[in-house]
Every structure is written in structure tokens, then in C-alpha cells.
mmJSON file of the N, C-alpha and C atoms, coordinates in Angstrom:
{"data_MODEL":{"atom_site":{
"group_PDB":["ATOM","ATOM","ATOM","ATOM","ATOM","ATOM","ATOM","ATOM","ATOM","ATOM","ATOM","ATOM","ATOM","ATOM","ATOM","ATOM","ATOM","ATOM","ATOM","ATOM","ATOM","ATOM","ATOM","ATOM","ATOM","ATOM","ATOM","ATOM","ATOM","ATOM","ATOM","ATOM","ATOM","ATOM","ATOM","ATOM","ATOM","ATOM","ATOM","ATOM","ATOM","ATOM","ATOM","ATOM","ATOM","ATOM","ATOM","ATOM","ATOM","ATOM","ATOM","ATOM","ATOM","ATOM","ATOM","ATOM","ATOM","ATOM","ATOM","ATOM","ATOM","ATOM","ATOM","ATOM","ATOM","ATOM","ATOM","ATOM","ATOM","ATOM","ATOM","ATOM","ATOM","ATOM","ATOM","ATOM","ATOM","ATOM","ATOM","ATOM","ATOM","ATOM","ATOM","ATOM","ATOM","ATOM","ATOM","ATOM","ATOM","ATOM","ATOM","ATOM","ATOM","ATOM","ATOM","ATOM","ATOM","ATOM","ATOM","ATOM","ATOM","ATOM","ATOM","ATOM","ATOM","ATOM","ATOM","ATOM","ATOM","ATOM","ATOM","ATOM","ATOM","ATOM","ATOM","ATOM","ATOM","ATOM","ATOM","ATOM","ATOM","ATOM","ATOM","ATOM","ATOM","ATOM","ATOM","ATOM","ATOM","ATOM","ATOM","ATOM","ATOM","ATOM","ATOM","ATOM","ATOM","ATOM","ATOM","ATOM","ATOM","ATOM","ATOM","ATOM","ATOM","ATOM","ATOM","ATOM","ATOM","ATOM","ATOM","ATOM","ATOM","ATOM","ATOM","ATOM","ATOM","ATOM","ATOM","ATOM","ATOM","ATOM","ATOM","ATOM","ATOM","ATOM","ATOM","ATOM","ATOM","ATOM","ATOM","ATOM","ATOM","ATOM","ATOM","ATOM","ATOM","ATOM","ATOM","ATOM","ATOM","ATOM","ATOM","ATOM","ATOM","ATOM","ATOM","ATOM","ATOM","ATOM","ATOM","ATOM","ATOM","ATOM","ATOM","ATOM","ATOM","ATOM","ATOM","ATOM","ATOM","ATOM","ATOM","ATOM","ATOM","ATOM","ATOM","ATOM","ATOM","ATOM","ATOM","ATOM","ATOM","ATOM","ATOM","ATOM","ATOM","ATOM","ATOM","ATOM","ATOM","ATOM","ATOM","ATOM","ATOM","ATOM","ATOM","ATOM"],
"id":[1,2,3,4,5,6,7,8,9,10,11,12,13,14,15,16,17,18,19,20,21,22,23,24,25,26,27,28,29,30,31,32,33,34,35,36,37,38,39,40,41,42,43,44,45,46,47,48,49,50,51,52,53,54,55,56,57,58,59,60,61,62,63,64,65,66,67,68,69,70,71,72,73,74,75,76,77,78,79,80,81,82,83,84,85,86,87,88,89,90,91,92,93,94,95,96,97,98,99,100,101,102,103,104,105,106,107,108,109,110,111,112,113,114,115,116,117,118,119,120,121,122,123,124,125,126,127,128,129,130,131,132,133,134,135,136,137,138,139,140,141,142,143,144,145,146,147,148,149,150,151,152,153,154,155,156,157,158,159,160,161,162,163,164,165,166,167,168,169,170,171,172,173,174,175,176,177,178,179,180,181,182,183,184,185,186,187,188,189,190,191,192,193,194,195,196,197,198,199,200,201,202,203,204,205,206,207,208,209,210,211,212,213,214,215,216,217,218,219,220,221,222,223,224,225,226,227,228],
"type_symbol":["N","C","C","N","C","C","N","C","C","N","C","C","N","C","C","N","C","C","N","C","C","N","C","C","N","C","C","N","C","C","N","C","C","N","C","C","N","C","C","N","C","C","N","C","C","N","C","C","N","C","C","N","C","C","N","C","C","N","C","C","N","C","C","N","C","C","N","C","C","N","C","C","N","C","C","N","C","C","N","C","C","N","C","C","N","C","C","N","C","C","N","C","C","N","C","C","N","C","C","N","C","C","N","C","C","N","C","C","N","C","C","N","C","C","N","C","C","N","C","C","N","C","C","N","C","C","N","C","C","N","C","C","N","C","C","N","C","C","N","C","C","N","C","C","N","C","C","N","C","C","N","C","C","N","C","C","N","C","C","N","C","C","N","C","C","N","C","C","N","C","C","N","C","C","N","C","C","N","C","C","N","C","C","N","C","C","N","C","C","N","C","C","N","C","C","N","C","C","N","C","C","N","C","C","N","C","C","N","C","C","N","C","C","N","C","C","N","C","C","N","C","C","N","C","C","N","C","C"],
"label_atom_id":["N","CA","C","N","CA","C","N","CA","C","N","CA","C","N","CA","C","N","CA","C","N","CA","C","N","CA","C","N","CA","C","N","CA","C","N","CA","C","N","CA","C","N","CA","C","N","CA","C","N","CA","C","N","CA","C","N","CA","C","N","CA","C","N","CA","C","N","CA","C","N","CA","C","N","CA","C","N","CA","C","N","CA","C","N","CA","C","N","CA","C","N","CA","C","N","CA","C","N","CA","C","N","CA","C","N","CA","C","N","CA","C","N","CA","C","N","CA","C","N","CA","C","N","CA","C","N","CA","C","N","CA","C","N","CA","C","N","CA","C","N","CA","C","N","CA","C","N","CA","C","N","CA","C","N","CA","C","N","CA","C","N","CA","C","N","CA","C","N","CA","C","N","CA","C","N","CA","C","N","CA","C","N","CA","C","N","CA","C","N","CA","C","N","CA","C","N","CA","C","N","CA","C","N","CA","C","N","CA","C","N","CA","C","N","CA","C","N","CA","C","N","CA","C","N","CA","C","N","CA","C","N","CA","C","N","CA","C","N","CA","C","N","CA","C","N","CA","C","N","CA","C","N","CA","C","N","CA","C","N","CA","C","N","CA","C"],
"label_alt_id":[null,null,null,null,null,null,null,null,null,null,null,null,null,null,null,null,null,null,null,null,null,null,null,null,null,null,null,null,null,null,null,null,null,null,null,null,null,null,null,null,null,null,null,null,null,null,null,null,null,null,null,null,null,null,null,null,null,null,null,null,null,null,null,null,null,null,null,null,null,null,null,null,null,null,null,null,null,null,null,null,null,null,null,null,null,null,null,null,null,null,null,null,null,null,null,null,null,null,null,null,null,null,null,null,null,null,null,null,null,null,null,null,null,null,null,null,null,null,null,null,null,null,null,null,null,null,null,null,null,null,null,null,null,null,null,null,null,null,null,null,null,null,null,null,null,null,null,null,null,null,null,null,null,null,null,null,null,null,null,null,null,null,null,null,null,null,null,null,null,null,null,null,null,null,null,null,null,null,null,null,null,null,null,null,null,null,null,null,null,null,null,null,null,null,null,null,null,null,null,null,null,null,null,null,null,null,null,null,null,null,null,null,null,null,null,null,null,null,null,null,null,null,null,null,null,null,null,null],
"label_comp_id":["UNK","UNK","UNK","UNK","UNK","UNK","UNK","UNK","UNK","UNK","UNK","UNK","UNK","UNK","UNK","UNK","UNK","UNK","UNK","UNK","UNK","UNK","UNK","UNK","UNK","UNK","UNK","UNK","UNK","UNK","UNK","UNK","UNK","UNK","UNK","UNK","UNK","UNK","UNK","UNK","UNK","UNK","UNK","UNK","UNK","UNK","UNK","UNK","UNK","UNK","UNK","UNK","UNK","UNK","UNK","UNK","UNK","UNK","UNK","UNK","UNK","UNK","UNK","UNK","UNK","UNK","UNK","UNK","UNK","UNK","UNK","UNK","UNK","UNK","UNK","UNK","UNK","UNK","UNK","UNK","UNK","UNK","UNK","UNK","UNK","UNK","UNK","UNK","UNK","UNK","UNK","UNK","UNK","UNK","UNK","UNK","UNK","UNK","UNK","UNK","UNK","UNK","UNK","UNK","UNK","UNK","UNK","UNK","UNK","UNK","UNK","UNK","UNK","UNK","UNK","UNK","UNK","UNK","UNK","UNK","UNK","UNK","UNK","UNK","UNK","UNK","UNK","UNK","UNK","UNK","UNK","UNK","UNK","UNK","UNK","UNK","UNK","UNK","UNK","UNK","UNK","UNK","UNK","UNK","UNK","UNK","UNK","UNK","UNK","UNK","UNK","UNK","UNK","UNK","UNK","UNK","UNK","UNK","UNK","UNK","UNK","UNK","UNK","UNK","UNK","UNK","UNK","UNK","UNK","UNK","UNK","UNK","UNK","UNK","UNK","UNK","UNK","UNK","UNK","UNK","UNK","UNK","UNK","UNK","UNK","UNK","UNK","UNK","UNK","UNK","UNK","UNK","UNK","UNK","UNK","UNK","UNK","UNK","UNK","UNK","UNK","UNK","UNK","UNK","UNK","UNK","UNK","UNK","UNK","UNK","UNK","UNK","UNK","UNK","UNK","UNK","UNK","UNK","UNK","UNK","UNK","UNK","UNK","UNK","UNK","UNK","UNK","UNK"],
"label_asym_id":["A","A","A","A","A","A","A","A","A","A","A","A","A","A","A","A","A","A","A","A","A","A","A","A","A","A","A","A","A","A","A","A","A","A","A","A","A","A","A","A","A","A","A","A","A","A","A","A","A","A","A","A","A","A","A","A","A","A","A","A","A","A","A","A","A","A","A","A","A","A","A","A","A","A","A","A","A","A","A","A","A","A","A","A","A","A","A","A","A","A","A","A","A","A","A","A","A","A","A","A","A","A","A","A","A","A","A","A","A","A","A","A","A","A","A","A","A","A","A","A","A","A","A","A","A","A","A","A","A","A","A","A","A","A","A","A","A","A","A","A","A","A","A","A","A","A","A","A","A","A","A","A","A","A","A","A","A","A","A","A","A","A","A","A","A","A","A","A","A","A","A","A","A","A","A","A","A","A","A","A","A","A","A","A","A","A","A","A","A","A","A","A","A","A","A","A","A","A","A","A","A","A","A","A","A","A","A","A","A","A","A","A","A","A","A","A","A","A","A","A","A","A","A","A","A","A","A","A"],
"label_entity_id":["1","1","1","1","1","1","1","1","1","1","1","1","1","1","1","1","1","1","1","1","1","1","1","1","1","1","1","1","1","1","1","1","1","1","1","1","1","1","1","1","1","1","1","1","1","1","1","1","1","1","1","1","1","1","1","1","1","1","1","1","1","1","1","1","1","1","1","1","1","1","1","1","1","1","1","1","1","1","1","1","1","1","1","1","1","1","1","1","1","1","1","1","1","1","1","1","1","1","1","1","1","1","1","1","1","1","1","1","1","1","1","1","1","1","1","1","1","1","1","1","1","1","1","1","1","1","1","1","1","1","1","1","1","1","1","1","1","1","1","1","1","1","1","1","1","1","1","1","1","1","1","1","1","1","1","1","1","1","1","1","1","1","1","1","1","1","1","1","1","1","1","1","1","1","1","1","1","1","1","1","1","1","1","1","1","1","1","1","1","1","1","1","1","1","1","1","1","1","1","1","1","1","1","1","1","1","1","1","1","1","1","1","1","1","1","1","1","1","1","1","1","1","1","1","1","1","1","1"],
"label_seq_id":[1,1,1,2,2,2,3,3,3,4,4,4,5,5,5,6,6,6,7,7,7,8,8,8,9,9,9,10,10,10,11,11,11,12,12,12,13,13,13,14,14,14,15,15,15,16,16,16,17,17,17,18,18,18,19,19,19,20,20,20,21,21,21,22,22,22,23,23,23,24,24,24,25,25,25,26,26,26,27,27,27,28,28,28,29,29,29,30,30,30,31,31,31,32,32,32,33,33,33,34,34,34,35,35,35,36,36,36,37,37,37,38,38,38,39,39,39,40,40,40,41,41,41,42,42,42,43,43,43,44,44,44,45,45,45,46,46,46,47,47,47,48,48,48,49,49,49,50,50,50,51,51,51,52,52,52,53,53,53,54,54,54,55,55,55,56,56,56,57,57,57,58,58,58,59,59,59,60,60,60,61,61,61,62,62,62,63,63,63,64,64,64,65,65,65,66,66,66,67,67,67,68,68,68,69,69,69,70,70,70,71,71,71,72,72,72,73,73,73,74,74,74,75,75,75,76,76,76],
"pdbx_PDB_ins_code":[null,null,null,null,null,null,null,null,null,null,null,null,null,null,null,null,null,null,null,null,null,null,null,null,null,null,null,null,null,null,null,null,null,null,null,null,null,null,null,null,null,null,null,null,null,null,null,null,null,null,null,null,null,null,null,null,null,null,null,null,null,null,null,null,null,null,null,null,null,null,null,null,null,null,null,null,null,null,null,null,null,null,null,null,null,null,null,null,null,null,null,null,null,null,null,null,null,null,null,null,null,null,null,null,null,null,null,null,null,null,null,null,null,null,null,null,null,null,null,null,null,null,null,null,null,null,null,null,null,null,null,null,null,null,null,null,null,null,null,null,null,null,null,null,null,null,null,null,null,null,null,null,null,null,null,null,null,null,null,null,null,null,null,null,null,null,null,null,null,null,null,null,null,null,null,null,null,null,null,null,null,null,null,null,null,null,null,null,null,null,null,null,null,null,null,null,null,null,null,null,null,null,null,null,null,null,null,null,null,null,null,null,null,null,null,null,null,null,null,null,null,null,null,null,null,null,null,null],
"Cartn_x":[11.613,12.65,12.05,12.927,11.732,11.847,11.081,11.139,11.791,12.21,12.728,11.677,11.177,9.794,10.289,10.877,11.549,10.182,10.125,8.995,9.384,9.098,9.421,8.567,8.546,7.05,7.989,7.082,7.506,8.408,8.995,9.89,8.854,7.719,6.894,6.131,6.012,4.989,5.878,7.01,7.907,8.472,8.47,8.629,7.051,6.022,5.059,5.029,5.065,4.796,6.015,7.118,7.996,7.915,7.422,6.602,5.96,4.421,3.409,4.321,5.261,5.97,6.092,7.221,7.67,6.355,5.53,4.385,3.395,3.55,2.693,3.697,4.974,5.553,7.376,7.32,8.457,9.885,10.785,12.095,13.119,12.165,12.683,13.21,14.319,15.114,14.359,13.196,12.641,11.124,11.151,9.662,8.928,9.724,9.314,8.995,9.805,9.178,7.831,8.055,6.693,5.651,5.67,4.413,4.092,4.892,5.027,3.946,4.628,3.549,2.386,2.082,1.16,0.223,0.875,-0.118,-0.447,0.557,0.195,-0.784,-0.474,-1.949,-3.151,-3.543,-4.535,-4.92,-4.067,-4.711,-4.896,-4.668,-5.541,-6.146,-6.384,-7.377,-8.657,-8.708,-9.82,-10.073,-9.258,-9.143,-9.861,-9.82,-10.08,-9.986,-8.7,-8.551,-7.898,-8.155,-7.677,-7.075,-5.659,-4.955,-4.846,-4.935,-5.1,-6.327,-7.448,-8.64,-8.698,-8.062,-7.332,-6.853,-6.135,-4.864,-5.23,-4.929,-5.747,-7.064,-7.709,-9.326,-9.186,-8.23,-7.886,-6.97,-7.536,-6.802,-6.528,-5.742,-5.55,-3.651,-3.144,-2.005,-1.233,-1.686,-1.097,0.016,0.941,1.977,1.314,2.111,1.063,1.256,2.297,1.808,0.352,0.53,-0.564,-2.205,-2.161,-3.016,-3.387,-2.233,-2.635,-3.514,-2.622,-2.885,-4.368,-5.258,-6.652,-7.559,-6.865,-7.59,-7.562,-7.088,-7.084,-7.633,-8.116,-8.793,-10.538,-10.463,-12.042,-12.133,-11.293,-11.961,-12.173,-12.009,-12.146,-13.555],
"Cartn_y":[-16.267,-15.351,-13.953,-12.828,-11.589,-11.004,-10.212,-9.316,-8.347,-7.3,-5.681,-5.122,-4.109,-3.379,-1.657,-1.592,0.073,1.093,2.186,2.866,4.368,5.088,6.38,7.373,7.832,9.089,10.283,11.465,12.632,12.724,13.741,13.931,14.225,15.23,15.715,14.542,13.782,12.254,11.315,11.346,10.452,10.881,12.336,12.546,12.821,12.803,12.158,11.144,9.908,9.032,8.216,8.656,8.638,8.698,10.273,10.917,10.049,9.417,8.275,7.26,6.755,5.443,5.734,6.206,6.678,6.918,7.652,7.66,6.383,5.548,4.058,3.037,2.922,1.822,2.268,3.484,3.712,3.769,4.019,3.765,2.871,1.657,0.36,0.351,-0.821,-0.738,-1.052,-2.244,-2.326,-1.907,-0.085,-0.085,0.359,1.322,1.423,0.179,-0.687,-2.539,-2.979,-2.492,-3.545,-2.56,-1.134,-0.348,-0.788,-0.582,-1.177,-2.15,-3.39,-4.177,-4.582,-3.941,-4.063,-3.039,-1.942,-1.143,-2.369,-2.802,-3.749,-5.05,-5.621,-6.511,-6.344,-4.42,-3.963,-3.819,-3.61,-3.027,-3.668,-5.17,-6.414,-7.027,-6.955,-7.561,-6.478,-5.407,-4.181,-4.793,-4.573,-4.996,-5.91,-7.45,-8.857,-9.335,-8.953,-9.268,-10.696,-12.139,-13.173,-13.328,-13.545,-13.745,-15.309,-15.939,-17.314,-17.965,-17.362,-17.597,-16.964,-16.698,-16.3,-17.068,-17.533,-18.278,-19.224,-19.12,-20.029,-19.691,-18.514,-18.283,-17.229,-16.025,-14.964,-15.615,-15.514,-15.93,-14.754,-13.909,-13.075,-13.241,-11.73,-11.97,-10.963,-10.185,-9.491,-10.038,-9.419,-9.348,-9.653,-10.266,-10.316,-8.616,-7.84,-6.659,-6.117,-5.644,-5.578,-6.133,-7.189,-8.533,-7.696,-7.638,-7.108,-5.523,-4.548,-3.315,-3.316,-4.374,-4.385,-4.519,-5.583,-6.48,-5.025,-4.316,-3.617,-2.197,-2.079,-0.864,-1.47,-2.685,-3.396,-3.335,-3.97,-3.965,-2.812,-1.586,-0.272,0.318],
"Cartn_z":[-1.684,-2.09,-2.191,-1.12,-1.642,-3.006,-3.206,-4.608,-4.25,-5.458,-5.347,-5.764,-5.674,-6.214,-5.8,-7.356,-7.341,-7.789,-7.162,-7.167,-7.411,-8.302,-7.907,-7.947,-6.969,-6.167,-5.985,-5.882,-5.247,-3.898,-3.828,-2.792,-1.561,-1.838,-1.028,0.029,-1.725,-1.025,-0.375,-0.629,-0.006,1.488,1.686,3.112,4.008,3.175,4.428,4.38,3.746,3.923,5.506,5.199,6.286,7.5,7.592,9.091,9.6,8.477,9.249,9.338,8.302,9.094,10.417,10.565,12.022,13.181,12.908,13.562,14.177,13.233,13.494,14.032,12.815,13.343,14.252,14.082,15.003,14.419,15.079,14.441,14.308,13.667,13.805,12.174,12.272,11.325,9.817,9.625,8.3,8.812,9.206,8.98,7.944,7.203,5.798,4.847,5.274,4.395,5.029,6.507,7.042,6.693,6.635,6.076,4.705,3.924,2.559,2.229,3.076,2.877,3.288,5.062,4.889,4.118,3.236,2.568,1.432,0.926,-0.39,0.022,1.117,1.444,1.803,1.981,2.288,1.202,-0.18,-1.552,-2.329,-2.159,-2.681,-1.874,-0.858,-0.487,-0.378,-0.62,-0.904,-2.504,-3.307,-4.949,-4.921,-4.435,-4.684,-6.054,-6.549,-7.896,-7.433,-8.358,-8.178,-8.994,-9.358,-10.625,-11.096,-9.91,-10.422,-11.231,-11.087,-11.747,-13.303,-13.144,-14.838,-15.972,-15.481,-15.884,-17.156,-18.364,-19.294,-19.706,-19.728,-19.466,-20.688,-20.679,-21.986,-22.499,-24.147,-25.457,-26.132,-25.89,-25.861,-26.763,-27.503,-27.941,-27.526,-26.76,-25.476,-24.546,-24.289,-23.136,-21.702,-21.015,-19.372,-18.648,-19.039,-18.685,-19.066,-20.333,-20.735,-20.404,-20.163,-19.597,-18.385,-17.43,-16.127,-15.921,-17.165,-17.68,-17.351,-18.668,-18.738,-17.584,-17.015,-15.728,-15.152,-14.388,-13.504,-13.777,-15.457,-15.291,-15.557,-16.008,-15.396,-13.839,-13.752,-11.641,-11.098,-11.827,-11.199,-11.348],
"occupancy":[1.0,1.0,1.0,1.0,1.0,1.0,1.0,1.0,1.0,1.0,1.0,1.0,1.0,1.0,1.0,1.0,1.0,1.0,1.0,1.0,1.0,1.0,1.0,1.0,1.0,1.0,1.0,1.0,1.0,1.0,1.0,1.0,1.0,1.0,1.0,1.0,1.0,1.0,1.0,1.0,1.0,1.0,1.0,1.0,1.0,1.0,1.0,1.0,1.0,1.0,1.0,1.0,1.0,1.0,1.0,1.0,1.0,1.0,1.0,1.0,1.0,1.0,1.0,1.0,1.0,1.0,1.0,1.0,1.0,1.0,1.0,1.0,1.0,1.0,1.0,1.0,1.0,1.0,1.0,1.0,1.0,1.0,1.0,1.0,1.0,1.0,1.0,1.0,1.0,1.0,1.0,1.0,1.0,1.0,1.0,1.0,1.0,1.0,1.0,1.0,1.0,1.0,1.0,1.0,1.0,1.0,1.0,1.0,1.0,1.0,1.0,1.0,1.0,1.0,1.0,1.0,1.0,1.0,1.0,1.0,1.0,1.0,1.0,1.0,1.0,1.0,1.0,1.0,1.0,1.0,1.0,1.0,1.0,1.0,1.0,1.0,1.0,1.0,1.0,1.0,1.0,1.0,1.0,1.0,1.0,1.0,1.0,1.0,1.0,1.0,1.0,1.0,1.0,1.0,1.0,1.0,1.0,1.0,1.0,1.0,1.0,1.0,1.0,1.0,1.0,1.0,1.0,1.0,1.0,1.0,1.0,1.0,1.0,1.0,1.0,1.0,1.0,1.0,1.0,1.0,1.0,1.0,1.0,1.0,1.0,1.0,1.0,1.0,1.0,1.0,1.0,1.0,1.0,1.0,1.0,1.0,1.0,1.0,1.0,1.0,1.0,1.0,1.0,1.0,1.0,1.0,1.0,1.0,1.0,1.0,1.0,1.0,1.0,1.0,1.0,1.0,1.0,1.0,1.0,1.0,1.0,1.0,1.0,1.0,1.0,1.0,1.0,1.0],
"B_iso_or_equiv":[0.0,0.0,0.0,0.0,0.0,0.0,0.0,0.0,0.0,0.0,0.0,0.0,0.0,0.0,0.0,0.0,0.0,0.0,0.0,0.0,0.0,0.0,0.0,0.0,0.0,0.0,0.0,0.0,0.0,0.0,0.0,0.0,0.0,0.0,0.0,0.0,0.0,0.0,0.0,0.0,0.0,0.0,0.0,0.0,0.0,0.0,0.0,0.0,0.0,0.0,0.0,0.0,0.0,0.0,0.0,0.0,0.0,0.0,0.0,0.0,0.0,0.0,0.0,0.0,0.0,0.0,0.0,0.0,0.0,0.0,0.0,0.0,0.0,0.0,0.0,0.0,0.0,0.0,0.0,0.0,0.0,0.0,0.0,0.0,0.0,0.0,0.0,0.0,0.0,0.0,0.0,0.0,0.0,0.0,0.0,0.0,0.0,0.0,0.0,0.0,0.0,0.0,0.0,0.0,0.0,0.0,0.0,0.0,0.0,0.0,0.0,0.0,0.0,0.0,0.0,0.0,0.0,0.0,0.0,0.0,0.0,0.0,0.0,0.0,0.0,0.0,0.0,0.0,0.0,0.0,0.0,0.0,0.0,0.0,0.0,0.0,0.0,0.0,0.0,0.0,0.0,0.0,0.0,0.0,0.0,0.0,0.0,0.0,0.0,0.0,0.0,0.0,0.0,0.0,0.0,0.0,0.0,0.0,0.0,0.0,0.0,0.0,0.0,0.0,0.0,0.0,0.0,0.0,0.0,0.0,0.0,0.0,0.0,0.0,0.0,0.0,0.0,0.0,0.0,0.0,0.0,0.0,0.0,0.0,0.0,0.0,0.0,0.0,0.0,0.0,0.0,0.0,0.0,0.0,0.0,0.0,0.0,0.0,0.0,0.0,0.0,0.0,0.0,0.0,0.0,0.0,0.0,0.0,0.0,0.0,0.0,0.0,0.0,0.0,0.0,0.0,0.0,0.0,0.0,0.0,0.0,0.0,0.0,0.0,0.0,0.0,0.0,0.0],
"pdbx_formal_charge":[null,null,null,null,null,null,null,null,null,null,null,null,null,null,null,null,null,null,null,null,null,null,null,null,null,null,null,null,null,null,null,null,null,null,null,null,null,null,null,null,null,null,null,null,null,null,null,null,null,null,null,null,null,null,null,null,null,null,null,null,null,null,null,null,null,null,null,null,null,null,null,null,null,null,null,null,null,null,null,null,null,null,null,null,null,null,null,null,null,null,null,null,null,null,null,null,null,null,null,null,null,null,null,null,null,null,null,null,null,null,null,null,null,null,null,null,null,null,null,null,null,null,null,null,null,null,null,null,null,null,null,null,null,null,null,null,null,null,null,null,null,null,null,null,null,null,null,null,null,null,null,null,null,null,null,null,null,null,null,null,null,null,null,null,null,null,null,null,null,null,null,null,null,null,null,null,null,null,null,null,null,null,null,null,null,null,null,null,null,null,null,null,null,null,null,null,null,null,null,null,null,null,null,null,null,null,null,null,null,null,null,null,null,null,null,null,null,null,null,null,null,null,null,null,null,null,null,null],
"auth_seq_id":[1,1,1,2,2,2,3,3,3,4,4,4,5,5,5,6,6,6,7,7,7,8,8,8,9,9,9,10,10,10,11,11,11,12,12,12,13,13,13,14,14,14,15,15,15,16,16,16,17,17,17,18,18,18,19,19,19,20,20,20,21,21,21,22,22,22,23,23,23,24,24,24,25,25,25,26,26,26,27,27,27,28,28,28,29,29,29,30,30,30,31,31,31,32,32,32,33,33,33,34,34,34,35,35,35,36,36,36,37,37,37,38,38,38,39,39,39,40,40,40,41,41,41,42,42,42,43,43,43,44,44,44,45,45,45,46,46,46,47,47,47,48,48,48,49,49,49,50,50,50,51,51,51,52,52,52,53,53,53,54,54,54,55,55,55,56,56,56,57,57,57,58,58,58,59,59,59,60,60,60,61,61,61,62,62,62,63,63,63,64,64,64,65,65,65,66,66,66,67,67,67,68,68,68,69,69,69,70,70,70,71,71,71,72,72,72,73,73,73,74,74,74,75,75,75,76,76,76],
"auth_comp_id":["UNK","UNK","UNK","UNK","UNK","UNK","UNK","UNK","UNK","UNK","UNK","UNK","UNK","UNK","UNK","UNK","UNK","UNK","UNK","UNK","UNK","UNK","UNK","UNK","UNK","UNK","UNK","UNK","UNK","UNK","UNK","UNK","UNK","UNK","UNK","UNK","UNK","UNK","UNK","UNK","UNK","UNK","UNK","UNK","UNK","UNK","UNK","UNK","UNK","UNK","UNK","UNK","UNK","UNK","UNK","UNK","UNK","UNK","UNK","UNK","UNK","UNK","UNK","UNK","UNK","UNK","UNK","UNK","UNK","UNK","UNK","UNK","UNK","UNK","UNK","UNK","UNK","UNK","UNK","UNK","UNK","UNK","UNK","UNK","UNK","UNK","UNK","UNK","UNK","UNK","UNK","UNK","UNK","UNK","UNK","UNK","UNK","UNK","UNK","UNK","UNK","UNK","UNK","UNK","UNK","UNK","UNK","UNK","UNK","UNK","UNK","UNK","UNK","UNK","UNK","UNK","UNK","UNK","UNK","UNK","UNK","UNK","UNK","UNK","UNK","UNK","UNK","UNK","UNK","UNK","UNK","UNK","UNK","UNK","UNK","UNK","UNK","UNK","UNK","UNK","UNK","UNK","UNK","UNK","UNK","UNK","UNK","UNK","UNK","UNK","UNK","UNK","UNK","UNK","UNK","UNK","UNK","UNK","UNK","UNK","UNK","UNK","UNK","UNK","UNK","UNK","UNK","UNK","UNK","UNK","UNK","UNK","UNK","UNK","UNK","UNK","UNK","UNK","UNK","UNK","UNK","UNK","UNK","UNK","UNK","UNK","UNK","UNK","UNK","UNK","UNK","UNK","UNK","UNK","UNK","UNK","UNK","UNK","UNK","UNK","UNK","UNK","UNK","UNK","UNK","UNK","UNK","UNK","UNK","UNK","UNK","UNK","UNK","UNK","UNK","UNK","UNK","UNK","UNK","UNK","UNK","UNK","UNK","UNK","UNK","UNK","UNK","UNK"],
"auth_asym_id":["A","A","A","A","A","A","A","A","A","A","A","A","A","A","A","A","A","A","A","A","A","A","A","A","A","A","A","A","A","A","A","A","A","A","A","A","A","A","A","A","A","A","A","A","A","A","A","A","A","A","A","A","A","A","A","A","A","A","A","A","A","A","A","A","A","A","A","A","A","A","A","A","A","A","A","A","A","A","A","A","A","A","A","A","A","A","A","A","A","A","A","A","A","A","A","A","A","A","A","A","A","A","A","A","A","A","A","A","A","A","A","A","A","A","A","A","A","A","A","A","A","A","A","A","A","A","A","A","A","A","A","A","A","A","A","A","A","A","A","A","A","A","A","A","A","A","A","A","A","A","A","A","A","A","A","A","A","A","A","A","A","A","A","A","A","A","A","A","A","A","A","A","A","A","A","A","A","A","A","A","A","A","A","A","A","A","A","A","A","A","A","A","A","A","A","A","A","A","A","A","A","A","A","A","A","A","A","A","A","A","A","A","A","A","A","A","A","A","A","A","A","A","A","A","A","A","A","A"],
"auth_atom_id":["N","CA","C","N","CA","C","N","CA","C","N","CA","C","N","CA","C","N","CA","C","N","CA","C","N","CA","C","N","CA","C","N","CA","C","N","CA","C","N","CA","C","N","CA","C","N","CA","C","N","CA","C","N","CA","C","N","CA","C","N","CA","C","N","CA","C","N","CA","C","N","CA","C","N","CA","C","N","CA","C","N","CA","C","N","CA","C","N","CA","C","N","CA","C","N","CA","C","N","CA","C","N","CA","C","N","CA","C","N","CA","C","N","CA","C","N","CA","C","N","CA","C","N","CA","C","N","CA","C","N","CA","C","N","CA","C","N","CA","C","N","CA","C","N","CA","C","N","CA","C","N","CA","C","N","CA","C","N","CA","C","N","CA","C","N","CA","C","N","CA","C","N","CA","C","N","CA","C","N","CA","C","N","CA","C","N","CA","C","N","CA","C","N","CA","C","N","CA","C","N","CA","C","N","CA","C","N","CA","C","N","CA","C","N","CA","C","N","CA","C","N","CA","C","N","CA","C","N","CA","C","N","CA","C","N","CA","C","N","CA","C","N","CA","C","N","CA","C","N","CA","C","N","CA","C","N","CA","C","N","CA","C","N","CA","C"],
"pdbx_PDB_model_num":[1,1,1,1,1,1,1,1,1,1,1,1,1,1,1,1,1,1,1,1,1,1,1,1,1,1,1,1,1,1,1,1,1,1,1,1,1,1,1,1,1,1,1,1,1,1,1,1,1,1,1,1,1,1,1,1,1,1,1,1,1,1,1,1,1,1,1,1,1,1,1,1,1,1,1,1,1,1,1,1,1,1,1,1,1,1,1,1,1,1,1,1,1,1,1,1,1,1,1,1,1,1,1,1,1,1,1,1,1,1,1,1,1,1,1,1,1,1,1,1,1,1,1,1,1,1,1,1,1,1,1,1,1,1,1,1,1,1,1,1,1,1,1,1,1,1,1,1,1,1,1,1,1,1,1,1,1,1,1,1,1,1,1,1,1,1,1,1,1,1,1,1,1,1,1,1,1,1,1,1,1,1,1,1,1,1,1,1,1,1,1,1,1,1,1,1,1,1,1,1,1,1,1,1,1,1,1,1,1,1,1,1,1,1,1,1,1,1,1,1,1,1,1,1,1,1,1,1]
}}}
């Protein structure tokens, strides 16, 4: 089932990012989705954060936002 993943960026950043769509993948109807994602499978798999190796490991009384919050300013 896909997700929705609402984002909100600059106008500036949002019309280059457009241009390179168009530039790489053309003016096909979901190319802003297929850039999308493959930006998002390039930026975990650079990350190599495993979320499943987690799971049960922090005893923690934190929110899983939060949870994630931490994780991700360690891996940096």
C-alpha cells in the first residue's frame, strides 16, 4: 500500500528540483515520484541505518518519533 509523505520546502528549492526532474527523467507523468524515490533509496542506503535491528534493544520511555529523532542524530 503506498504512503503519502507531505513535505514542505522552499519555492526556490522546489523549482530546481523540478528542472533536474525534467532533466534526468523527462516529462513523464510520475517523475517527480520516481525521483523522489529513488532520492529516498539512495539516502538510506548511504545512511545504513537498520531499523529492524532495533526493535526491542531501547528501553527507553520515549515516543518512536523521538526514538527515531535520537537514532539519526547518532548515525551522523
Amino acid at each position: 500500500m503506498p504512503e503519502i509523505v507531505k513535505v514542505e520546502v522552499s519555492a526556490a528549492l522546489a523549482k530546481k528540483f523540478r528542472r533536474k526532474v525534467v532533466e534526468v527523467y523527462g516529462y513523464e507523468k510520475c517523475s517527480v515520484k520516481s525521483a523522489l524515490e529513488d532520492l529516498i533509496k539512495r539516502f538510506i542506503a548511504v545512511r545504513g541505518t537498520e531499523w529492524g535491528s532495533m526493535k526491542g534493544v531501547l528501553k527507553l520511555t520515549a515516543n518512536s518519533i523521538e526514538l527515531q529523532h535520537r537514532a539519526w542524530m547518532r548515525s551522523n
